[in-house]
C-alpha positions in Angstrom: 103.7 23.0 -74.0 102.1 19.4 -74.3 104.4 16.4 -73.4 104.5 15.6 -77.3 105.7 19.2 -78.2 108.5 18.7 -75.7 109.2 14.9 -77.0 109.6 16.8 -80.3 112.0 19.5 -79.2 114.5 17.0 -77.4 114.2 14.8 -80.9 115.1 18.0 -82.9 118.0 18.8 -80.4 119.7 15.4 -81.3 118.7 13.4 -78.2 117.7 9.5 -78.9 113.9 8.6 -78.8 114.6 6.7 -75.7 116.6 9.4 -74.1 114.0 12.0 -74.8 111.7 9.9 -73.6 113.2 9.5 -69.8 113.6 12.8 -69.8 110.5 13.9 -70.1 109.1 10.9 -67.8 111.6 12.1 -65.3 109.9 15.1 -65.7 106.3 14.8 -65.4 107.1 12.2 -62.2 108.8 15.7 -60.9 105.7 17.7 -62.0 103.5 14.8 -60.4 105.3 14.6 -56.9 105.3 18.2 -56.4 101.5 18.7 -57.0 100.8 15.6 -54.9 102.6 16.9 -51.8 101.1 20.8 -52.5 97.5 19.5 -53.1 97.8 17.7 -50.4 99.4 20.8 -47.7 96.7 22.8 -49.4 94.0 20.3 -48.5 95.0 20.4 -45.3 94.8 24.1 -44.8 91.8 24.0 -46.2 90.4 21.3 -43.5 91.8 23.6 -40.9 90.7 26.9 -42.1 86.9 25.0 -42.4 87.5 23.7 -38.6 88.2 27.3 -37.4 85.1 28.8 -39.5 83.1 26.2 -38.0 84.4 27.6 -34.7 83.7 31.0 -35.2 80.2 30.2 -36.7 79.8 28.4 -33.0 80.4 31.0 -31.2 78.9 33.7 -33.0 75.7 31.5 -32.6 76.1 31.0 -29.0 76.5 35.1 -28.8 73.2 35.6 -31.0 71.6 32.8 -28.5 72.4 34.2 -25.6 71.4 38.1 -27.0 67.9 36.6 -27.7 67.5 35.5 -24.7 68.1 38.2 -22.8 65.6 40.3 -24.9 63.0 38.0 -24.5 63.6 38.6 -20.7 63.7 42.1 -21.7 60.6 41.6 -23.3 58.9 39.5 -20.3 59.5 42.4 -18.2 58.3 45.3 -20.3 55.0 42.9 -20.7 54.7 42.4 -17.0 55.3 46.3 -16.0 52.6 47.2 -19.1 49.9 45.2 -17.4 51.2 46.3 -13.9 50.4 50.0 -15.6 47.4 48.8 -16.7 45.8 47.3 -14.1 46.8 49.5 -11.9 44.9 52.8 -14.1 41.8 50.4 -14.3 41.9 50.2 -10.3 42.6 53.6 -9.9 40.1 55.0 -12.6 37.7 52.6 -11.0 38.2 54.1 -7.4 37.9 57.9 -8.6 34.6 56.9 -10.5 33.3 55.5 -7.2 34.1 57.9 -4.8 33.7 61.2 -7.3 30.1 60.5 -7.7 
């Protein structure tokens, strides 16, 4: 119902223009207060709930950091061994060929 609907309603009811017209200001200053303070609680929750997503996001990153890291050591170590392996069969192959003759 718009605010001219309502002025209209109060008017047909037998309420004076000026009386009809608090009322409804009385009203919408009502209507007003109450979404000021609720928009205002709910921005608030918002900024928190964006504060504790930023958190998790932090840690979670940290976690995937610190996983990365430990398979690129991972990976270090499985290169090292491979070329241990490696060298180690050339040597040896090298050695049979020389003393099989």
């Amino acid at each position: 119902m718009t605010v001219i609907e309502a002025l209209n309603k109060l008017k047909l009811a037998g309420l004076p223009d000026k009386q009809a017209e608090a009322i409804l200001e009385a009203f919408e200053e009502r209507d007003r207060s109450w979404f000021e303070s609720h928009f205002e609680r709910l921005r608030t929750e918002m900024e928190k709930m964006r504060r504790e997503l930023q958190a998790e996001i932090e840690k979670v990153r940290r976690e995937l950091q610190a996983e990365i890291e430990k398979v690129r050591g991972e990976i270090k170590e499985a290169k090292f061994e491979m070329i241990r392996w490696i060298v180690g069969s050339v040597i040896v192959g090298t050695l049979i060929s020389h003393f099989w003759k």
